[in-house]
TIZA-97768 format. One record per atom (N, C-alpha, C): x, y, z; chain; residue number from 0; atom name; residue in one letter. Coordinates in pm, 1 decimal. Layout:
TIZA-97768
+----------+----------+----------+--------+-----+-------+---------+
:       xx :       yy :       zz : cadena : num : atomo : residuo :
+----------+----------+----------+--------+-----+-------+---------+
:        X :        Y :        Z :      A : NUM :    CA :       A :
...
+----------+----------+----------+--------+-----+-------+---------+
END
This chain:
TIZA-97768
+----------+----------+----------+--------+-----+-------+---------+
:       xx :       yy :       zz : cadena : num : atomo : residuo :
+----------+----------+----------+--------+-----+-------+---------+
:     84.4 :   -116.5 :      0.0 :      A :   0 :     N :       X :
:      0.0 :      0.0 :      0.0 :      A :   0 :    CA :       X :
:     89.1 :    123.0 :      0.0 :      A :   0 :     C :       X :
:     44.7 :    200.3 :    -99.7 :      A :   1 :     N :       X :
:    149.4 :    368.7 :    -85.6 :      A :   1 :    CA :       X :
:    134.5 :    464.3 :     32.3 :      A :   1 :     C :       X :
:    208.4 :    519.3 :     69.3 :      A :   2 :     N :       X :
:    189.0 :    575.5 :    169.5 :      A :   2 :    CA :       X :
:     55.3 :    687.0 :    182.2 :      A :   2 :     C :       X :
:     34.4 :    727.3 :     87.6 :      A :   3 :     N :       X :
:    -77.2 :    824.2 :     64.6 :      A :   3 :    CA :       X :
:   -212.0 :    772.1 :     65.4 :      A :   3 :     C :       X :
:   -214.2 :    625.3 :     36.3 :      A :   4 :     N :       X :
:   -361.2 :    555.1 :     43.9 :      A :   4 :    CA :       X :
:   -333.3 :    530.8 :    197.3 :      A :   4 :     C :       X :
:   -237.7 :    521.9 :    256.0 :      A :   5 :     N :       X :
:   -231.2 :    466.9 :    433.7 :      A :   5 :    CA :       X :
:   -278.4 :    573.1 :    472.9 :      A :   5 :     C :       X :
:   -275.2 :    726.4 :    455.0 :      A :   6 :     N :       X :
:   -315.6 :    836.6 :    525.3 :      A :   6 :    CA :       X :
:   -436.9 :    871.9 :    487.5 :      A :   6 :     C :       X :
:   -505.8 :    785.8 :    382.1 :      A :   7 :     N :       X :
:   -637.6 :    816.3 :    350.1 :      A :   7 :    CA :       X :
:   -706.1 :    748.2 :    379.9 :      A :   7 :     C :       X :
:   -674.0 :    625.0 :    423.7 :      A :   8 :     N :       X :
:   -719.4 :    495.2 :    523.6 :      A :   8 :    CA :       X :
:   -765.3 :    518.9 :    644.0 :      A :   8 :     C :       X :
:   -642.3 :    589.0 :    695.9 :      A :   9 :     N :       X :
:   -598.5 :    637.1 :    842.3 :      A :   9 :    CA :       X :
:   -730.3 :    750.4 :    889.0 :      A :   9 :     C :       X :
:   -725.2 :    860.9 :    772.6 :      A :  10 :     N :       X :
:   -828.1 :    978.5 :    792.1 :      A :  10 :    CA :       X :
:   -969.2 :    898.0 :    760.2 :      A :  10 :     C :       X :
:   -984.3 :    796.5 :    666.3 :      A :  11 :     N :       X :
:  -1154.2 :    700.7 :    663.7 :      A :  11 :    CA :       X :
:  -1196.5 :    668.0 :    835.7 :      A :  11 :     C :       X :
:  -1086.1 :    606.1 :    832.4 :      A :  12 :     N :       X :
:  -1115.1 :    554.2 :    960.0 :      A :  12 :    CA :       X :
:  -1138.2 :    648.1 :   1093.9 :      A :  12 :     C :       X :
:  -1070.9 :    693.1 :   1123.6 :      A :  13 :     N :       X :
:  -1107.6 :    782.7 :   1231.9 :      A :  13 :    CA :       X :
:  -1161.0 :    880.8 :   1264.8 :      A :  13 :     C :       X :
:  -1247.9 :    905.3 :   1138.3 :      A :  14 :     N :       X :
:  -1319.0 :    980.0 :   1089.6 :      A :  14 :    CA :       X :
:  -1502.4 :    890.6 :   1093.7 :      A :  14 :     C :       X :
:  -1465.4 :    788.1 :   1044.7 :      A :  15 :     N :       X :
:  -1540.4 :    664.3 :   1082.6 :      A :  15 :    CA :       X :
:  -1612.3 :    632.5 :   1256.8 :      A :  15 :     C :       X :
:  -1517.7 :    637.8 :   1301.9 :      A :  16 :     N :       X :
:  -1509.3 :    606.6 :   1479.5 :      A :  16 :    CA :       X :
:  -1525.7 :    698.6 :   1500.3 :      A :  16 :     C :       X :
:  -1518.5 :    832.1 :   1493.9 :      A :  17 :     N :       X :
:  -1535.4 :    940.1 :   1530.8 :      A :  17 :    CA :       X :
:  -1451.2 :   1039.2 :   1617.1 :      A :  17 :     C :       X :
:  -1335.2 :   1006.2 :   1592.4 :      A :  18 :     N :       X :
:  -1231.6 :   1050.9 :   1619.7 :      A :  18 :    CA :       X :
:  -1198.3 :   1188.3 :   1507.7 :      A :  18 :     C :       X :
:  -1142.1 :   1303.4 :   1590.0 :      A :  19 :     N :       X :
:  -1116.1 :   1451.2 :   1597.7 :      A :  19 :    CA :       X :
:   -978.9 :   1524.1 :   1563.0 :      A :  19 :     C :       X :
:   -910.5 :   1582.9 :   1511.0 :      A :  20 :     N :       X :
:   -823.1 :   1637.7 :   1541.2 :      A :  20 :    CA :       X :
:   -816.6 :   1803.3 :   1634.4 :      A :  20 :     C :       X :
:   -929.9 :   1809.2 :   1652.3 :      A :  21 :     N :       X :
:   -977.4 :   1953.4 :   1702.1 :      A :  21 :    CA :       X :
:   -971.9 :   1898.7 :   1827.8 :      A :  21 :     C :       X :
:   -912.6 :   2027.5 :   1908.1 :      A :  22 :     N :       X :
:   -893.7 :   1996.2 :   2051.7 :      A :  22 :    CA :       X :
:  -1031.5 :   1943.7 :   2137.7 :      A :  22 :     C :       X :
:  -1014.1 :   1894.7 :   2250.9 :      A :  23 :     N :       X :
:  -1188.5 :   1847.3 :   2293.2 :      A :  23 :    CA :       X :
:  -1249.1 :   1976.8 :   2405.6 :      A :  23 :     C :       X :
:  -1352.6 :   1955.1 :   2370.2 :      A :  24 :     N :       X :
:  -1394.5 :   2103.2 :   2416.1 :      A :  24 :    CA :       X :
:  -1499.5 :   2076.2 :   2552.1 :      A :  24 :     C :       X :
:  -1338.8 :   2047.9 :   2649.1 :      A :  25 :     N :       X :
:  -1411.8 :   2101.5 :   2744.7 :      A :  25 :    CA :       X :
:  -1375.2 :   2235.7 :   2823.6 :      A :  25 :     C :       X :
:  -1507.8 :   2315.7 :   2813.4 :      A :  26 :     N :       X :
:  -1528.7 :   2425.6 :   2846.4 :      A :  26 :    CA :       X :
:  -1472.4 :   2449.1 :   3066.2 :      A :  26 :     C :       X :
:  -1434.9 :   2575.4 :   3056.3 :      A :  27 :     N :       X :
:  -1398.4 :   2536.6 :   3201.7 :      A :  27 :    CA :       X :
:  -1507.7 :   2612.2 :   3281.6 :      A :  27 :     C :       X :
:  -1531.2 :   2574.7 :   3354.2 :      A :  28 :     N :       X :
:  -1650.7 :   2592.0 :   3452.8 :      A :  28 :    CA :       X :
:  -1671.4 :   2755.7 :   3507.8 :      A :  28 :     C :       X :
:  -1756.3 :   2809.6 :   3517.1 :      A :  29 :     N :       X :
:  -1743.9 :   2900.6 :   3579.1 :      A :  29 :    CA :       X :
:  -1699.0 :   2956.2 :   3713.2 :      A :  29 :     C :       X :
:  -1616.9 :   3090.2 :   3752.4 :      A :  30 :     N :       X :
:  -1541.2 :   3035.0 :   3896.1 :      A :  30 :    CA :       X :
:  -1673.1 :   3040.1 :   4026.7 :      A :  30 :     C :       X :
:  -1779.6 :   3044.9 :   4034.4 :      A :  31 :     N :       X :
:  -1881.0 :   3051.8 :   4071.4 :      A :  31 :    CA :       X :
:  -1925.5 :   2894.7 :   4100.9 :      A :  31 :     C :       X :
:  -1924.2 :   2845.1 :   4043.0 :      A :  32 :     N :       X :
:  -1937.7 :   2660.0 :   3993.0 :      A :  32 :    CA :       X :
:  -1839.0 :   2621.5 :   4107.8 :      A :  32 :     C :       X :
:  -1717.8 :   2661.5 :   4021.1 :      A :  33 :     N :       X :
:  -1587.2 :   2585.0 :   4110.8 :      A :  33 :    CA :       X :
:  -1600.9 :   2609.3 :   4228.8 :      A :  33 :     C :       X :
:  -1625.9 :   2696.9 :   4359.2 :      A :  34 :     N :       X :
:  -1655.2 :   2713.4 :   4446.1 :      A :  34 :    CA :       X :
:  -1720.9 :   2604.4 :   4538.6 :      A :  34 :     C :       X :
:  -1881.1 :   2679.3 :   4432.0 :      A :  35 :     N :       X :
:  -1984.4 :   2603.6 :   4512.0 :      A :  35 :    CA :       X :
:  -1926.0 :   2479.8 :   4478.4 :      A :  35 :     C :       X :
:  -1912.6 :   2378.3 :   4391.2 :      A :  36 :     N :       X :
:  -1851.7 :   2265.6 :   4368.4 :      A :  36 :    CA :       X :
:  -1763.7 :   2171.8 :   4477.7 :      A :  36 :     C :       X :
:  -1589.3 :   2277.7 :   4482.2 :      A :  37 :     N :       X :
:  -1557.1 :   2238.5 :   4534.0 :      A :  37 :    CA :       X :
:  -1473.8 :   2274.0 :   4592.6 :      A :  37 :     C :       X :
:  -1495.4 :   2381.2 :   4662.0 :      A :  38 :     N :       X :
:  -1416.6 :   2478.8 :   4771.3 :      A :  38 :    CA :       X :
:  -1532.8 :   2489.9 :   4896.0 :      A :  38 :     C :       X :
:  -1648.2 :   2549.8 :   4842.0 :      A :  39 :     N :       X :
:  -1770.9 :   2575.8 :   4967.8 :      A :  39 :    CA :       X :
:  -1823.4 :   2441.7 :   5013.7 :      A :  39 :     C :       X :
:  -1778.6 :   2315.3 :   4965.1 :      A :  40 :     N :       X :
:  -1770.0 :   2188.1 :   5069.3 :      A :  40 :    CA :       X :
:  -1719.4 :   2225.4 :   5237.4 :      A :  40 :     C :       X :
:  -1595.8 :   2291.8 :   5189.8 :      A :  41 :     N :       X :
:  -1512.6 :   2280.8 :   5370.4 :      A :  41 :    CA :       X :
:  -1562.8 :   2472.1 :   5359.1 :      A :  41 :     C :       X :
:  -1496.3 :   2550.9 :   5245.0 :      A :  42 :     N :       X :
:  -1507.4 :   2715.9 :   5308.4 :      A :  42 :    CA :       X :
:  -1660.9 :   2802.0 :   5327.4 :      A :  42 :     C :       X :
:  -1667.5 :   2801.4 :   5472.3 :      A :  43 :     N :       X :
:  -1808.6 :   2834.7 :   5455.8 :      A :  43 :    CA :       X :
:  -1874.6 :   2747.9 :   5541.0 :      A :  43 :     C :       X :
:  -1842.9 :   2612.1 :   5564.0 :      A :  44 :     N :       X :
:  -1892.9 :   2502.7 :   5650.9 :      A :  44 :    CA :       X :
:  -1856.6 :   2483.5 :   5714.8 :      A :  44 :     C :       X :
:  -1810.5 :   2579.2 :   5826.8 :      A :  45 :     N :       X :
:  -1737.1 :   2527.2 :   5969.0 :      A :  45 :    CA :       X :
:  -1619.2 :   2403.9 :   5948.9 :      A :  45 :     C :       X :
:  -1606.3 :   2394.4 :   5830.9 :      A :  46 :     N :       X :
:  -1464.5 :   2321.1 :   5799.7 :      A :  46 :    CA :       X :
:  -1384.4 :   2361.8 :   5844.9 :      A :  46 :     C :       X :
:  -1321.6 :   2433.4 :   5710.6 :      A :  47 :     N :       X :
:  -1222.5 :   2524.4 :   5697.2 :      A :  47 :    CA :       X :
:  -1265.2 :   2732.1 :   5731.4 :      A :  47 :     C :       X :
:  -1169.6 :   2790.2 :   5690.5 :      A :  48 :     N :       X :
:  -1176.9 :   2893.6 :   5674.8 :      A :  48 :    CA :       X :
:  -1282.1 :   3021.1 :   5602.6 :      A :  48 :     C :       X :
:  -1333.9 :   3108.1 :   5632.4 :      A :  49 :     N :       X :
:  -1381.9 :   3159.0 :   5528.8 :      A :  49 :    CA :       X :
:  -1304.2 :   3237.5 :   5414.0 :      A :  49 :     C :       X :
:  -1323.6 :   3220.4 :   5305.2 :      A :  50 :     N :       X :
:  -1218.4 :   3288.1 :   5214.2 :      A :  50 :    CA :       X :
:  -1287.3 :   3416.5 :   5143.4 :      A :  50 :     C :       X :
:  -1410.7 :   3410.7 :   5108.1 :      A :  51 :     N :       X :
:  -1490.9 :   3467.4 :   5048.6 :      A :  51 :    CA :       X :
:  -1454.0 :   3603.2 :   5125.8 :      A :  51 :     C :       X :
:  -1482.2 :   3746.4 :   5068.9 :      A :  52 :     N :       X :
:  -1456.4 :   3842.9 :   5117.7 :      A :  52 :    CA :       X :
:  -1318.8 :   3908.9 :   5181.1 :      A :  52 :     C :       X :
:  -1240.7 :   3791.2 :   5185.0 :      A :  53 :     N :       X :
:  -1131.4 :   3875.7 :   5271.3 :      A :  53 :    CA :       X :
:  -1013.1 :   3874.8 :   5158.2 :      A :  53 :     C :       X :
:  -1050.1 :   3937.8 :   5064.5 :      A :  54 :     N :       X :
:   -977.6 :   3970.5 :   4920.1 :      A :  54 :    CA :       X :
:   -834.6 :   3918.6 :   4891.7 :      A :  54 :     C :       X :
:   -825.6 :   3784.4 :   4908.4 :      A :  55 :     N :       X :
:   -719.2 :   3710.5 :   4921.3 :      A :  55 :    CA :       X :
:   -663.3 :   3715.8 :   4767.4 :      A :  55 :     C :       X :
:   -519.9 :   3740.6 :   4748.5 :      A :  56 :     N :       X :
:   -467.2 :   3758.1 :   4596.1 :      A :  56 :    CA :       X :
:   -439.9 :   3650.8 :   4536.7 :      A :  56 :     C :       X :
:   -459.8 :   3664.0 :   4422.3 :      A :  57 :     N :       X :
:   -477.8 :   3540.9 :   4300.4 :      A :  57 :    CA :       X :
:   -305.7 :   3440.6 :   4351.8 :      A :  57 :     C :       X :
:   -229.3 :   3559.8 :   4376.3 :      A :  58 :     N :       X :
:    -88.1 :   3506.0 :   4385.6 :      A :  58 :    CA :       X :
:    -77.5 :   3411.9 :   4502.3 :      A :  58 :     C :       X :
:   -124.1 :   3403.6 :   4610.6 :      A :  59 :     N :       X :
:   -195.8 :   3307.4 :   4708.3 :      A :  59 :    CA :       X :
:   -233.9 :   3192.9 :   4723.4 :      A :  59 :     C :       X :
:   -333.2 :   3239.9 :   4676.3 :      A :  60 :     N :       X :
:   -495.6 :   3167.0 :   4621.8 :      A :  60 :    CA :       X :
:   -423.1 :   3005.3 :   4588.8 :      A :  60 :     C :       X :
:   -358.1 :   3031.8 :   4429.8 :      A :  61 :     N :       X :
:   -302.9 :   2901.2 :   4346.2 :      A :  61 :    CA :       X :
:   -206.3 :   2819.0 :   4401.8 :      A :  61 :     C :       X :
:    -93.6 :   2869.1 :   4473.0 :      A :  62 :     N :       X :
:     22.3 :   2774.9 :   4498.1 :      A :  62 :    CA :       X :
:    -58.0 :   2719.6 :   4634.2 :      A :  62 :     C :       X :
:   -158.7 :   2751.5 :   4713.9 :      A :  63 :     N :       X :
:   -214.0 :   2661.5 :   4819.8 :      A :  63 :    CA :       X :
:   -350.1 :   2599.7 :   4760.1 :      A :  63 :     C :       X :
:   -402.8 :   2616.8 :   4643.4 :      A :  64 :     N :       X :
:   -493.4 :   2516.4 :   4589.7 :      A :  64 :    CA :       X :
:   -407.0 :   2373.1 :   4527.4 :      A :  64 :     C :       X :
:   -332.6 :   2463.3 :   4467.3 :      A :  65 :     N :       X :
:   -235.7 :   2321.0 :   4416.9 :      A :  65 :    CA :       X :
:   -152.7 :   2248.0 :   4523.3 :      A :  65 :     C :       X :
:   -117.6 :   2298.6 :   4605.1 :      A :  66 :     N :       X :
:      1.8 :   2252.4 :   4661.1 :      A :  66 :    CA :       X :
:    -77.1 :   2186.5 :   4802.0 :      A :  66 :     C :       X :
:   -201.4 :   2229.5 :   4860.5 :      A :  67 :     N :       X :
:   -218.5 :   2193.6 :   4947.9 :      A :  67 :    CA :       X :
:   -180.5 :   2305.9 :   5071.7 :      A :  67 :     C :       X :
:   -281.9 :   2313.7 :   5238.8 :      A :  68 :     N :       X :
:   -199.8 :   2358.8 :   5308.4 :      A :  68 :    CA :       X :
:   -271.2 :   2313.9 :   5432.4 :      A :  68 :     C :       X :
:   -164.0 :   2284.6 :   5536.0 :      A :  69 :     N :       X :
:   -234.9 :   2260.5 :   5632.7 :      A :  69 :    CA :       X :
:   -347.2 :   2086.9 :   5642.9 :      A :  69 :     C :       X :
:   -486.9 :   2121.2 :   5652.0 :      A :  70 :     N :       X :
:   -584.9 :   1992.4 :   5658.5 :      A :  70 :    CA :       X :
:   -653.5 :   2012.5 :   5501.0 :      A :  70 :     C :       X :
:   -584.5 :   2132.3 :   5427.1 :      A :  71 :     N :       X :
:   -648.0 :   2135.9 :   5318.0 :      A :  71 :    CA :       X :
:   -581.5 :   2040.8 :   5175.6 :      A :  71 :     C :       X :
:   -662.6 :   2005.4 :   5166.4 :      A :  72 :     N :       X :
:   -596.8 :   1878.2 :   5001.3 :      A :  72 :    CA :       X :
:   -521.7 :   1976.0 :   4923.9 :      A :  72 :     C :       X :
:   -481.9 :   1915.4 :   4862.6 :      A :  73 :     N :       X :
:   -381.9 :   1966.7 :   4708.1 :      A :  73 :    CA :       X :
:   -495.1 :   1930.7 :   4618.7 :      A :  73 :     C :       X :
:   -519.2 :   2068.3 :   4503.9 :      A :  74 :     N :       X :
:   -630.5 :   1959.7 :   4401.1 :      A :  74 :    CA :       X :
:   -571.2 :   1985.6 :   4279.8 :      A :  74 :     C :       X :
:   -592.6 :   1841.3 :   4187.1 :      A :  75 :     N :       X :
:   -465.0 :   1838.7 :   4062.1 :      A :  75 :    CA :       X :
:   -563.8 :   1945.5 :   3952.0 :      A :  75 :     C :       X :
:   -459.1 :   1951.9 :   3823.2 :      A :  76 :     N :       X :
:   -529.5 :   1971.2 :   3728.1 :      A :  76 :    CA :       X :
:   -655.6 :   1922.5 :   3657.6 :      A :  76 :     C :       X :
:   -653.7 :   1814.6 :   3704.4 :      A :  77 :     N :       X :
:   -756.6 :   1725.9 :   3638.6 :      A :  77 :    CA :       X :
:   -905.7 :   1766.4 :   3763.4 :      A :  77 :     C :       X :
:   -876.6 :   1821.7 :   3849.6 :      A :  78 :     N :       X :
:  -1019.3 :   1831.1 :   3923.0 :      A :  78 :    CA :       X :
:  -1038.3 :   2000.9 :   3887.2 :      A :  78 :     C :       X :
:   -950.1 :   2090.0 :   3896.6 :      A :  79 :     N :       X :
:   -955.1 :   2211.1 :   3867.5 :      A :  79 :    CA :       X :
:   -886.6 :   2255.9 :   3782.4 :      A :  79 :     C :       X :
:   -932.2 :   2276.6 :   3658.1 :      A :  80 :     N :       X :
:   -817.3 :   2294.1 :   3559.9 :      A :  80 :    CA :       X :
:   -727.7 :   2395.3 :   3576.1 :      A :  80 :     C :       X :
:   -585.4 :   2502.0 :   3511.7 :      A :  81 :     N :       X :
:   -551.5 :   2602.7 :   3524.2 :      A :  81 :    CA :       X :
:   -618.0 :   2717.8 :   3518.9 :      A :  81 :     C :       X :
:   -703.8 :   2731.8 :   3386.0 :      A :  82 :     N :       X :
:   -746.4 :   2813.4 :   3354.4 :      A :  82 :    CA :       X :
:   -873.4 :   2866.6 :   3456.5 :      A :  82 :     C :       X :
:   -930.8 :   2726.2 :   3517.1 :      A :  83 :     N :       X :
:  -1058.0 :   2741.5 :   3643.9 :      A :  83 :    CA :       X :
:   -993.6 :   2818.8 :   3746.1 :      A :  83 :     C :       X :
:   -885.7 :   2758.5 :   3778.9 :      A :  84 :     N :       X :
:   -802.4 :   2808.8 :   3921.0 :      A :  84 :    CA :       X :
:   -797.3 :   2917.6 :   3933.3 :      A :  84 :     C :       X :
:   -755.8 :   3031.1 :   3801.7 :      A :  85 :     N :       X :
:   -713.4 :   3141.9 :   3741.4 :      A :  85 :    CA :       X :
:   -814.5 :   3212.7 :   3733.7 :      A :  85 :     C :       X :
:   -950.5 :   3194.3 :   3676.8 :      A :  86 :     N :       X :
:  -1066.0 :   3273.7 :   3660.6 :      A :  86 :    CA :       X :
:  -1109.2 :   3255.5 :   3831.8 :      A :  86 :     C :       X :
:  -1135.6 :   3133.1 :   3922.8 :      A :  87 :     N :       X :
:  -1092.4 :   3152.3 :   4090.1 :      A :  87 :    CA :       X :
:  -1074.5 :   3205.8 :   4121.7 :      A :  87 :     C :       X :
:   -940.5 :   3244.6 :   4150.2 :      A :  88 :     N :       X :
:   -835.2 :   3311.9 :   4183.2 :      A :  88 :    CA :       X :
:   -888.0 :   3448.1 :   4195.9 :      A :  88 :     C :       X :
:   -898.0 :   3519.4 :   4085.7 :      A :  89 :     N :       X :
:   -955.0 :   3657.7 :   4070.4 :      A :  89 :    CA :       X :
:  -1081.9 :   3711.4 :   4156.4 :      A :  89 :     C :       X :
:  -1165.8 :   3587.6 :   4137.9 :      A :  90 :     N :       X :
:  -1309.3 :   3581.8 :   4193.4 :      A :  90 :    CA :       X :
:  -1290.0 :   3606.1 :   4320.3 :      A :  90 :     C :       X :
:  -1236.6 :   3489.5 :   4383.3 :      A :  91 :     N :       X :
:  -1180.8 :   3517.8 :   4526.5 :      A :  91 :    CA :       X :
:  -1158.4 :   3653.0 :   4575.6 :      A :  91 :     C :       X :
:  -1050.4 :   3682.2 :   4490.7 :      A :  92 :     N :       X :
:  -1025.3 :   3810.8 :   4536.1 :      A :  92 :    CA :       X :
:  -1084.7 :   3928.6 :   4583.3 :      A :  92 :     C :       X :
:  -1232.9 :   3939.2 :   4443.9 :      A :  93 :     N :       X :
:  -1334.6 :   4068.4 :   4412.4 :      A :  93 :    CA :       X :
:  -1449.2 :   4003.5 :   4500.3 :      A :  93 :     C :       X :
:  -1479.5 :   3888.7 :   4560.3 :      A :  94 :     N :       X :
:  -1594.6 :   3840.0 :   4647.0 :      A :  94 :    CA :       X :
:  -1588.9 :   3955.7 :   4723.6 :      A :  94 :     C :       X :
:  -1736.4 :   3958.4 :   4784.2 :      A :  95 :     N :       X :
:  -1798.9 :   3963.7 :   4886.8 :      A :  95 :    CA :       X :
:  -1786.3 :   3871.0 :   5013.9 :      A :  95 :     C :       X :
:  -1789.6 :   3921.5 :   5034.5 :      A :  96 :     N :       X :
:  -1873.5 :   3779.9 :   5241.7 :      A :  96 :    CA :       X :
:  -2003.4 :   3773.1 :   5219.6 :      A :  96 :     C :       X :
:  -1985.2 :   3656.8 :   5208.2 :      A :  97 :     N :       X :
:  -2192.2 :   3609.1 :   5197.7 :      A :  97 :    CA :       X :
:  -2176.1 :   3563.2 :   5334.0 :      A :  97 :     C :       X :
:  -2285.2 :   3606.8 :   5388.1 :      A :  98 :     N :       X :
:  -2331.2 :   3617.4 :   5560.2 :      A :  98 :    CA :       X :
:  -2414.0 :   3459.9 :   5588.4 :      A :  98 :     C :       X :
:  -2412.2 :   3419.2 :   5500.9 :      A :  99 :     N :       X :
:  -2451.2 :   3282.3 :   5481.1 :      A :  99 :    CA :       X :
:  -2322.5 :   3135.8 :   5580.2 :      A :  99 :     C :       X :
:  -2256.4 :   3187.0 :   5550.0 :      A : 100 :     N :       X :
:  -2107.8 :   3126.0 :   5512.2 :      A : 100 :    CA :       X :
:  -2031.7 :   3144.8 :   5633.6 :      A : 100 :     C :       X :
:  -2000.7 :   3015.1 :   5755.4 :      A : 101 :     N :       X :
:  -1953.9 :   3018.1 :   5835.9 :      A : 101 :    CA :       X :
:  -1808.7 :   2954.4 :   5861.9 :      A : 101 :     C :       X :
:  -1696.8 :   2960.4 :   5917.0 :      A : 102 :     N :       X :
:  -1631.7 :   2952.5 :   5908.1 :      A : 102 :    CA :       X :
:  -1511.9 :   2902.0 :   6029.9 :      A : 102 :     C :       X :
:  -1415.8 :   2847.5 :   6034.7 :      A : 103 :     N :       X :
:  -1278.4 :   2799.6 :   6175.2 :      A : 103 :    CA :       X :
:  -1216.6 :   2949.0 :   6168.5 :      A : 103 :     C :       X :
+----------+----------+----------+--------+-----+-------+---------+
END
């Protein structure tokens, strides 16, 4: 087989199965989502800390989401992507204190 019928094989087929060359589109969550999701589990619930309102900087924020601190997990890319952490991050910052939201 010539190499040019193998790449036209190659593109039948996975094209067939339904396979993409376009990146996969997952969209990243809103930082509102991510929160309630999976920060206002412990912040806010007599867990952990309250974070909301006390205009904590993005520069902060990330190396102790990723890294972990204290009783708090490390959370990978794959649960919070960069780009989530990052649109976070900011959010955090510009919050309010919802009076809702209790806190250690």
């Amino acid at each position: 087989m010539r190499p040019a019928a193998i790449v036209v094989l190659g593109t039948a087929l996975a094209t067939a199965c339904g396979a993409s060359n376009a990146p996969p589109s997952d969209t990243p969550r809103p930082p509102e989502q991510v929160y309630r999701e999976t920060c206002g589990y412990c912040h806010g619930a007599n867990v952990g800390p309250v974070i909301r309102g006390r205009q904590l900087p993005p520069a902060a924020v990330r190396p102790i989401v990723r890294q972990g601190s204290n009783a708090m997990p490390a959370f990978r890319p794959t649960e919070i992507s960069d780009s989530e952490l990052d649109a976070l991050a900011v959010w955090l910052e510009a919050s309010e204190a919802d009076p809702q939201e209790q806190g250690q």
